[in-house]
N, C-alpha and C positions, 0 to 999 in steps of 0.2 A: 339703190341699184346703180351700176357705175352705165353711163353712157355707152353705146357700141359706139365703136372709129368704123368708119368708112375710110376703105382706102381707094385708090383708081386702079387696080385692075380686081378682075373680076372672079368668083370662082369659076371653075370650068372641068370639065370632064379628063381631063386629059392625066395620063399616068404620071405616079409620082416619079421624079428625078431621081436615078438610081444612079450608082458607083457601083465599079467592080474593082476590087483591090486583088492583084494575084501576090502570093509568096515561095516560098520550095518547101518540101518537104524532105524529109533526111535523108534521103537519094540523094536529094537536089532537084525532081523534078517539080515546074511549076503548075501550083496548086493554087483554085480558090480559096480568098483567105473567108475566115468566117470570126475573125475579130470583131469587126464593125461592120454593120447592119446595112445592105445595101440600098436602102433606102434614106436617101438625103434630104437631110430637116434643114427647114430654111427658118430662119428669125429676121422680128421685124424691127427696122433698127431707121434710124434717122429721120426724113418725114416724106411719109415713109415709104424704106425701101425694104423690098425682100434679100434677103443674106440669104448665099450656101456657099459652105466652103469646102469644094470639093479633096481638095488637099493639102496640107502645109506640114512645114516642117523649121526647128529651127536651129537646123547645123546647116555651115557651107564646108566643105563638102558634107550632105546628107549619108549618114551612115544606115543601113538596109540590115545590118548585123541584127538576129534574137529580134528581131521586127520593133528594132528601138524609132524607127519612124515612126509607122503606126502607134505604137505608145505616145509621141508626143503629140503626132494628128489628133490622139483619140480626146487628149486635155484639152487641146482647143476648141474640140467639139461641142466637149462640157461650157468650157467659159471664150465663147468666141476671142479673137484677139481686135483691134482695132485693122485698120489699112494694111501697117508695115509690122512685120515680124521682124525683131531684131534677131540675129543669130550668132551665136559664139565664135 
């Protein structure tokens, strides 16, 4: 059976860290999105710290068109990125 890690902070009561992401609807007006889940998962990564990444993107200028943002927020999700997002 593998060891447990202790880390230094502690569990605690306290609510999970949520995101609200809005978008439009075919009006145009803005709408809750319900692509991704508004509750933000953190990963434990270096020694150790807690990760969440509330948002990223990797165009400059970020384009918002068909929620092609959120589509590529949603891949980093999946496999976090390091520090620096390069962008096109």
């Amino acid at each position: 059976m593998a060891e447990q890690v202790k880390y230094p902070w502690k569990d605690n009561d306290l609510r999970p860290i949520c995101r609200v992401i809005t978008e439009h609807d075919s009006n145009g007006k803005s709408v809750f999105s319900s692509l991704i889940p508004e509750e933000l998962p953190g990963k434990t990564i270096g020694a150790p710290a807690l990760f969440r990444l509330g948002y990223c993107t990797n165009e400059v200028p970020v384009s918002l068109a068909d929620n092609k943002d959120l589509h590529a927020y949603e891949k980093y999700l999946k496999d976090p990125p390091g520090i620096i997002i390069h962008g096109t």
